[in-house]
C-alpha positions in Angstrom: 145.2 217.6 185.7 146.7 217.9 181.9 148.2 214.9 180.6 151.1 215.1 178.3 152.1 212.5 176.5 155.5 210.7 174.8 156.8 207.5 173.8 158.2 204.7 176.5 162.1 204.4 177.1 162.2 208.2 176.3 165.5 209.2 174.4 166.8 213.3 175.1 164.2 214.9 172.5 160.9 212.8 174.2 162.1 214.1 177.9 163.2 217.6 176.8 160.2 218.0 175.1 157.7 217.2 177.8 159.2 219.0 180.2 159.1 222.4 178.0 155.3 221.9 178.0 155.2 220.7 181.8 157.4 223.4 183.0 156.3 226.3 180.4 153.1 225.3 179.0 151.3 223.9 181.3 153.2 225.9 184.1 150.1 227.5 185.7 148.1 223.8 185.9 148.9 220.4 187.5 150.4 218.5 185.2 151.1 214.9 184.4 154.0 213.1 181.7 152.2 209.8 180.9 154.8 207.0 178.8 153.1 205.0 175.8 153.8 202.7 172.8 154.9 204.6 170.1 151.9 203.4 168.3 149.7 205.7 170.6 146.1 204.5 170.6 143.2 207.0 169.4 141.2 206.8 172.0 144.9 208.4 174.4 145.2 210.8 172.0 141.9 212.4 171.7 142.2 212.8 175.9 145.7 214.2 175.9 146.0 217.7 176.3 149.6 217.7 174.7 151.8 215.1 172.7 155.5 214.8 172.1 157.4 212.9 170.3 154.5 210.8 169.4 152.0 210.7 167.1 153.2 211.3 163.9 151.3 215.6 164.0 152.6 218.6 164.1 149.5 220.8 165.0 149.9 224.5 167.8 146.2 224.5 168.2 146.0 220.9 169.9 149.4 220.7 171.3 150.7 218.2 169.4 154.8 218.3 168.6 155.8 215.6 166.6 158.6 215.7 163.7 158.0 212.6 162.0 156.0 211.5 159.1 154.0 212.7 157.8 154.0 215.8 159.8 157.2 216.6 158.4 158.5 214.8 155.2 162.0 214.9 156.7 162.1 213.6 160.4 165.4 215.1 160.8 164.1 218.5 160.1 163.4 219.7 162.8 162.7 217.5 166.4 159.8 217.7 169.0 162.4 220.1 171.8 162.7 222.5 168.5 158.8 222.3 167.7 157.7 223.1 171.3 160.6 225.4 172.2 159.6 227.6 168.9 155.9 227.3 170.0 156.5 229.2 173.5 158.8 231.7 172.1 156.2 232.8 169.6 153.7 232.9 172.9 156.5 234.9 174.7 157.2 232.2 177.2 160.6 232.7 178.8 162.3 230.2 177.1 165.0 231.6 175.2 167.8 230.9 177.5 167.5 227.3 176.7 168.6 227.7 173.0 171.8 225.7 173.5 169.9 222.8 174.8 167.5 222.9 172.1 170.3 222.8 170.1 172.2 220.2 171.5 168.9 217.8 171.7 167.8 218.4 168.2 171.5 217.5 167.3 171.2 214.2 169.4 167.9 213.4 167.3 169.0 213.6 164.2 172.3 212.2 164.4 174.6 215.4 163.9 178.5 215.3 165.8 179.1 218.7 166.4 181.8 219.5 169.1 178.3 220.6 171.3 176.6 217.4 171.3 180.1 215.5 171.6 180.3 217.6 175.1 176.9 216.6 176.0 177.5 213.2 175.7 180.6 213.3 177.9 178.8 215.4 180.8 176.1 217.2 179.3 172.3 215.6 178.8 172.9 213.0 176.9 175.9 211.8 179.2 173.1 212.5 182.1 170.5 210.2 180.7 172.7 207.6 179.7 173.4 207.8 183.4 170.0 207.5 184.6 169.4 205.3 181.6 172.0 202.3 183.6 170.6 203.7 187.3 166.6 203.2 186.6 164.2 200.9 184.6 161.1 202.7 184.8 160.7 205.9 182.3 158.6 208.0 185.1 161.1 207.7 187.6 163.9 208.8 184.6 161.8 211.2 183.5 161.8 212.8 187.1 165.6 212.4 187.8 166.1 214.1 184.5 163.8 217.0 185.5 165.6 217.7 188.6 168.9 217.8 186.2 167.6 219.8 184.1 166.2 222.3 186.1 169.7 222.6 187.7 171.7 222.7 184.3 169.5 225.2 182.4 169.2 227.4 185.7 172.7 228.5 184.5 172.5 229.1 180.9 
């Protein structure tokens, strides 16, 4: 079983980004989205076979997709979706299709308001999650109902 991991109470980038490497990384093997403290302890790290969105590294050989300092100087550079997303494109997974959520997600991140993400938040992803967000406590189960969404809303892009 591979373990990925991300940060508790997962926002947009944290759930896209797990799901690219549990859907199209890890798509072959069994695989499992565990939800920690940001402050992810060593000893989870060194047995997780990919990390999003958390612990502050940015490396393709280990799996690990994280935008903020000090693996970027600039957290709103880039965002953990982008880093994984641009990972399996340059492996020639079939991910290009998913470019506008990419986009969208990256723009949730780092605070942009572009006419896309404005649409996501009314009934897009974001709008989705917030959704879920009011429906379920527990960050497995909203991770899951978010999966089955977005399996459903990229399915047509």
């Amino acid at each position: 079983m591979k373990r990925i991991i991300t940060h508790a109470n997962p926002d947009l980038d944290a759930i896209v980004s797990a799901w690219l490497a549990q859907d199209f990384l890890f798509q072959k093997d069994r695989s499992e989205v565990l939800f920690v403290s940001r402050k992810v302890p060593e000893n989870l790290m060194r047995h997780a076979d990919c990390a999003v969105d958390v612990g502050n590294a940015y490396c393709t050989e280990n799996y690990r997709f994280d935008h903020k300092p000090p693996a970027f100087q600039d957290r709103n550079s880039t965002c953990a979706t982008r880093l994984i997303w641009e990972y399996l494109l340059g492996i020639g997974a079939a991910v290009s299709h998913l470019k506008p959520l990419v986009e969208i997600t990256y723009q949730g991140d780092t605070h942009r308001n572009s006419p896309a993400l404005k649409q996501s938040r009314i009934n897009g992803p974001h709008a989705e999650l917030t959704r879920l967000k009011t429906e379920y406590r527990d960050s497995k189960t909203i991770y899951q109902q978010m999966v089955f969404w977005l399996r459903s809303y990229t399915r047509d892009l």
